[in-house]
C-alpha positions in Angstrom: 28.4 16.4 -8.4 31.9 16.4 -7.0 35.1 17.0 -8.3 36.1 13.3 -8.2 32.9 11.9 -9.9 33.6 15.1 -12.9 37.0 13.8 -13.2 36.4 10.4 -13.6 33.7 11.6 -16.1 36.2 13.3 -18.1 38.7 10.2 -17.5 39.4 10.0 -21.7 39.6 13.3 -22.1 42.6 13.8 -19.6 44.1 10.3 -20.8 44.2 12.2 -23.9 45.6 15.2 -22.9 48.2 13.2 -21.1 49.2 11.2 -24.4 48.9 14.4 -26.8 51.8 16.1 -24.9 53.6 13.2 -24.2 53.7 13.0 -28.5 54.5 16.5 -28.2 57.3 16.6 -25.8 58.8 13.5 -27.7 58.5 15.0 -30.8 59.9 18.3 -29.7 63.0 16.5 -27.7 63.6 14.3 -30.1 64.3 17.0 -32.7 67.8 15.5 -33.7 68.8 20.2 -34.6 68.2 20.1 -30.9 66.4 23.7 -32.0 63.9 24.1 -28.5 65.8 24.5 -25.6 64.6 22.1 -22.8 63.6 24.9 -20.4 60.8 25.7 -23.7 59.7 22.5 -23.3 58.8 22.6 -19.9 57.3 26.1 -20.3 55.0 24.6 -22.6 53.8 21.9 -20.9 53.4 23.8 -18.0 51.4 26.4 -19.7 49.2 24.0 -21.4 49.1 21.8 -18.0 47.4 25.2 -16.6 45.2 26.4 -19.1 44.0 22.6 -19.4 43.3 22.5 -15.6 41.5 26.3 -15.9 39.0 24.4 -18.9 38.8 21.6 -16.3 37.6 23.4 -13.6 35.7 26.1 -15.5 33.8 23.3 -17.2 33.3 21.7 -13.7 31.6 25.0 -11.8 29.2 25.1 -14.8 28.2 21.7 -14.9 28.0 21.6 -11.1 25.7 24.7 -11.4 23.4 23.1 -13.8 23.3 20.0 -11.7 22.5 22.1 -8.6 19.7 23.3 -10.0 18.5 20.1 -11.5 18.8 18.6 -7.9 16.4 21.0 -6.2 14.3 21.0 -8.9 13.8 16.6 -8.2 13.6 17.2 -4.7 11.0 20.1 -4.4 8.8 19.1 -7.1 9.5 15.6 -8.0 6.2 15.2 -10.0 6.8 18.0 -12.5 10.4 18.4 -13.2 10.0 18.7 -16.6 8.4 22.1 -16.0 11.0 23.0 -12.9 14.3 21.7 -14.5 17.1 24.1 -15.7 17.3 26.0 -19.2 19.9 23.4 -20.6 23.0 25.4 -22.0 24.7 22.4 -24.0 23.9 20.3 -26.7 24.0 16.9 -24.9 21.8 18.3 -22.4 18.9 19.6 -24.8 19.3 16.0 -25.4 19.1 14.9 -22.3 16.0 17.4 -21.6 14.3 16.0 -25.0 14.7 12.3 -23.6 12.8 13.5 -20.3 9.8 15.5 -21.6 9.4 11.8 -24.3 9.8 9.8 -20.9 7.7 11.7 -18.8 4.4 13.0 -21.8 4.3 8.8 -22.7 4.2 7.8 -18.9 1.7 10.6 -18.2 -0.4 9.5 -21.1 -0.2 6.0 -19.5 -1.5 7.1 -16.1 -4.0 8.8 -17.7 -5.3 5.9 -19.5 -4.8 3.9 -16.2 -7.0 6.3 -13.9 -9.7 6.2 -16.9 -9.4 2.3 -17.3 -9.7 1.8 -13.5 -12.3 4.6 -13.1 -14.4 2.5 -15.3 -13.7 -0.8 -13.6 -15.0 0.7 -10.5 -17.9 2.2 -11.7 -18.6 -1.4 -13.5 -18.0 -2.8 -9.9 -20.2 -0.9 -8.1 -23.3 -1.1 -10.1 -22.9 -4.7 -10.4 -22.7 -5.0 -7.2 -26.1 -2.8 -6.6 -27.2 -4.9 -9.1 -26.7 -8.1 -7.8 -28.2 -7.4 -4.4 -31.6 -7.0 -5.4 -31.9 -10.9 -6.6 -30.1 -11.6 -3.2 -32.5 -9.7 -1.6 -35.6 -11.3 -3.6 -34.3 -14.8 -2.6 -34.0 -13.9 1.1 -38.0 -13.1 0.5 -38.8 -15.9 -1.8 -36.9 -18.3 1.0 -39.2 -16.8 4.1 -42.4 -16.8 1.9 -41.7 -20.3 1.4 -41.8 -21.5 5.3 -43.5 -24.2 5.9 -44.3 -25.1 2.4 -40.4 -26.9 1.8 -38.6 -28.7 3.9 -36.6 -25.9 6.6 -33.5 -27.5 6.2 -33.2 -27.4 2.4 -34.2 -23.5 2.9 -32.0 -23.0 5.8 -29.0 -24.0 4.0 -30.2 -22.2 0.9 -30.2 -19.1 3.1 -27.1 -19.8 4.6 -25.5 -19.8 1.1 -27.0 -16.6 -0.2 -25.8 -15.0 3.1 -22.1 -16.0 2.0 -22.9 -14.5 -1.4 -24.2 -11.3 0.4 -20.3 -11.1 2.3 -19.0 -11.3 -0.8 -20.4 -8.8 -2.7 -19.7 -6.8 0.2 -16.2 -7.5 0.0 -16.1 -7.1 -3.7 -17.5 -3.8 -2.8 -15.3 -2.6 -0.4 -12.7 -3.5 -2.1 -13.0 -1.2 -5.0 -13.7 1.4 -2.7 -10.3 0.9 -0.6 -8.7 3.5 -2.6 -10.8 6.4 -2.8 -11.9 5.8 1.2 -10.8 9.4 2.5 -14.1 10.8 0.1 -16.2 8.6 2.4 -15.8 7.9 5.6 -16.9 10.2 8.8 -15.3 9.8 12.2 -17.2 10.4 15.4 -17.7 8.8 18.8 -19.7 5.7 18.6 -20.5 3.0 21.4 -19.9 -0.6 21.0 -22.4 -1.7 22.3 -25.1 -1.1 20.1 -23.0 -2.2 17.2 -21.9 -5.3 18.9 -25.3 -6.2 19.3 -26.5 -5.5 15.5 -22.9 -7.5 14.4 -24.1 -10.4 16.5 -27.9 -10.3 14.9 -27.2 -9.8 11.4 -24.9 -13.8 12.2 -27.8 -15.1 14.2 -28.5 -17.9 12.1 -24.9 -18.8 11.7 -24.8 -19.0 15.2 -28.1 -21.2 15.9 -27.6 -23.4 12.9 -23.7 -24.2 14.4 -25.0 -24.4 17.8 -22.1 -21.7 19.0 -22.4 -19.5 22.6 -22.0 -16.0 22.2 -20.5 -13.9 25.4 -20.4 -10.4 25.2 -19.0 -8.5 28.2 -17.6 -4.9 29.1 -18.5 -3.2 25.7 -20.3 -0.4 27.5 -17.4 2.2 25.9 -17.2 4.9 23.4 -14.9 4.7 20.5 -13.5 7.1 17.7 -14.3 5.5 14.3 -16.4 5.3 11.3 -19.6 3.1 11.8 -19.9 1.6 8.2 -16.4 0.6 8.1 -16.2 -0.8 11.6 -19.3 -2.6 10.7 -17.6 -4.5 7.8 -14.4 -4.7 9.9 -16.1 -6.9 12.6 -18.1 -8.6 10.1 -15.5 -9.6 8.4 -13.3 -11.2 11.4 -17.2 -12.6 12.6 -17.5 -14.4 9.8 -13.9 -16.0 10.1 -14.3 -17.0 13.5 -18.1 -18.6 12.7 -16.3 -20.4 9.9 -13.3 -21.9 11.8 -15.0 -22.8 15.1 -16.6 -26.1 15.4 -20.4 -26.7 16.1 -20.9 -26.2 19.9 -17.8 -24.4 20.1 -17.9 -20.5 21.6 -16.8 -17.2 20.8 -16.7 -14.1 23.4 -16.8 -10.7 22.6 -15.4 -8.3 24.9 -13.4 -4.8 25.5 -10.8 -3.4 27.5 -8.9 0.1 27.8 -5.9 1.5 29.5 -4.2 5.2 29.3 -2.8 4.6 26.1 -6.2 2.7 23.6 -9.1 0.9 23.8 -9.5 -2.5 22.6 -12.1 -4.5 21.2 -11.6 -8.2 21.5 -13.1 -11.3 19.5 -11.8 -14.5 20.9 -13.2 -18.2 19.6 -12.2 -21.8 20.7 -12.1 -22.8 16.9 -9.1 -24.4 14.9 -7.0 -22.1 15.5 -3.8 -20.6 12.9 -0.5 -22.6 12.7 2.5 -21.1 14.0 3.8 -21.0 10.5 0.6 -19.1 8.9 0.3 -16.5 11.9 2.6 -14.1 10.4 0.8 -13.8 6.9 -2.8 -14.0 7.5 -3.3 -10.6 6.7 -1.8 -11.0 3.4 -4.0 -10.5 0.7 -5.0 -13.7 -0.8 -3.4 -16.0 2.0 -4.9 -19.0 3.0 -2.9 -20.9 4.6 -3.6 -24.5 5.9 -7.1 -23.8 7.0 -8.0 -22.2 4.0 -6.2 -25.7 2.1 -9.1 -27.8 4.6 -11.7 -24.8 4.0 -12.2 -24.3 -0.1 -14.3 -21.2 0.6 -11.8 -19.5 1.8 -10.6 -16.4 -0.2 -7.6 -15.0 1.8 -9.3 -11.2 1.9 -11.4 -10.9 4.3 -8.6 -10.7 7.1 -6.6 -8.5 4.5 -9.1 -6.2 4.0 -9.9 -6.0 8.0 -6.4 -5.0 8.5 -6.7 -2.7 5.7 -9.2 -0.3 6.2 -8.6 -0.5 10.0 -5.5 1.3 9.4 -7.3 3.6 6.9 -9.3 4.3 10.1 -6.2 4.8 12.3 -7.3 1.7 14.1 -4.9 -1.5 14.0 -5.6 -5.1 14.0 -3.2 -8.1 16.1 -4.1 -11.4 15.9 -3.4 -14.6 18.4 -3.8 -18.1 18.2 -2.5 -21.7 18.8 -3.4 -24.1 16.5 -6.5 -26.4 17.4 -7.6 -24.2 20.1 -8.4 -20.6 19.7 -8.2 -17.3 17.7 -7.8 -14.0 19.3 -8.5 -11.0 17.1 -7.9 -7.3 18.4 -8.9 -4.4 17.3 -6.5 -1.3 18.9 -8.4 2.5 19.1 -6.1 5.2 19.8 -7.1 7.7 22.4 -7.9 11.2 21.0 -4.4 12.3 21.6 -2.9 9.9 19.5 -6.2 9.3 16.9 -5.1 12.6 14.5 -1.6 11.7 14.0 -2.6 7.8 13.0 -5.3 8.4 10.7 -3.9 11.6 9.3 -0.6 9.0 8.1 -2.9 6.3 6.7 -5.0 8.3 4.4 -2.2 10.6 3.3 
């Protein structure tokens, strides 16, 4: 607190003064026995001017002192101030300190029921989830046990619709895990190549039922990351680009590197993004125009990419001009920069 900001505090309180001795003086010059010399008059005021100033600043240096402490006490332990704060020494603030603790034991009893509310949600998430899969995974047999008995391209589009429900449970999943990620993830070298090829398998019917060429070049390179995650990463902006490229349309898969990162890219000659709707793709829920022409589209996949690529220390940039491609690229720091990125995203 500075001198300024306590005196306009006390603003009244001087205002007073001011017209207290003004009554006095008046009163005292007035006096029609003309009883006080003039000389007494001024004696007085200047006597109480000073002794008024003395309370002023007196007042001030203890208040400041108080504040002081309260200050540091914000600053260094911002969470538990109410423990940290200064031994109030007036009555207004014991108030003051009474108004806190109520604030801050009703908002903690409000986090708490949060974290126990959302503790629950997430545990309801993830056994549904687990529990869901097993009559995905039943279906997926019943469908191949039933080859040759039904017609293949009532079961092939039956399959092709339980193998959006599987992304989606996987995103429901990985979304409710977002938050507690830095309790499960494990960050080694990995090379591309093998997990390129597993991406490109596990969409292998997408890509034969949609007639779309595959390219996959230079991915022969080692990369810093966690292999679940990445795997749902690339799945995720696999699926988008099978989704918004055309039958007989391609998409190529390659990486490059300099001094600085390596880079994984995903390019397709598909729809493409309007110039108006590049900019917020990787907002969470954002459709945009394709996702107005595409109903299936649920704005998070993108999102969540982006997401836990950063969680990784990864980023992700995207490309594209409407109606005739999509580039997506994912951007691994070299070891020398890795630490510093990953250590900001999960703290």
């Amino acid at each position: 607190m500075r001198l300024y900001e306590y005196l306009l505090d006390r603003k009244y309180l001087i205002l007073f003064y001011l017209l207290l001795m003004f009554f006095v003086t008046a009163v005292i010059s007035l006096d029609p026995g003309g009883r006080v010399n003039m000389n007494n008059v001024i004696y007085i005021n200047g006597v109480a001017l000073f002794l008024f100033i003395i309370y002023l600043l007196g007042s001030f240096v203890f208040k400041q002192q108080f504040y002081r402490q309260f200050q540091k006490s914000l600053e260094e332990n911002p969470g538990g101030i109410i423990h940290t704060m200064p031994t109030p020494g007036t009555y207004e603030q014991r108030l003051y300190r009474k108004l806190l603790e109520k604030i801050y034991l009703e908002q903690k009893n409000y986090l708490e029921k949060l974290y126990t509310q959302r503790k629950e949600d997430l545990e309801f998430t993830n056994s549904w989830v687990h529990e869901i899969k097993t009559p995905l995974a039943t279906s997926h047999l019943l469908i191949e046990n039933s080859r040759g008995k039904c017609p293949d391209g009532i079961l092939d589009s039956l399959e092709e619709e339980l193998v959006r429900m599987d992304g989606l449970v996987e995103q429901v999943l990985y979304y409710a895990r977002r938050d507690d990620f830095a309790k499960d993830y494990f960050i080694q070298e990995h090379e591309l190549k093998p997990l390129i090829n597993e991406l490109v398998k596990n969409h292998a019917r997408t890509f034969i039922s949609k007639k779309i060429r595959i390219t996959i070049d230079r991915i022969d390179i080692m990369v810093l990351t966690d292999r679940k995650w990445l795997m749902f990463i690339l799945s995720q902006v696999l699926s988008n680009s099978l989704k918004y490229t055309h039958e007989g349309g391609s998409i190529s898969i390659y990486a490059e590197e300099n001094t600085e990162e390596k880079r994984l890219v995903i390019v397709d000659n598909g729809i493409g993004i309007k110039a108006e709707d590049i900019g917020r793709v990787f907002d969470r829920g954002f459709t945009g125009y394709n996702g107005r022409i595409f109903s299936k589209s649920t704005g998070m996949g993108l999102y969540l990419a982006r997401s836990l690529a950063r969680k990784l220390g990864h980023e992700m940039t995207i490309e594209s001009e409407f109606k005739k491609y999509t580039r997506v690229t994912i951007h691994f720091p070299r070891l020398g920069d890795y630490y510093r990125q990953v250590y900001r995203q999960v703290t």
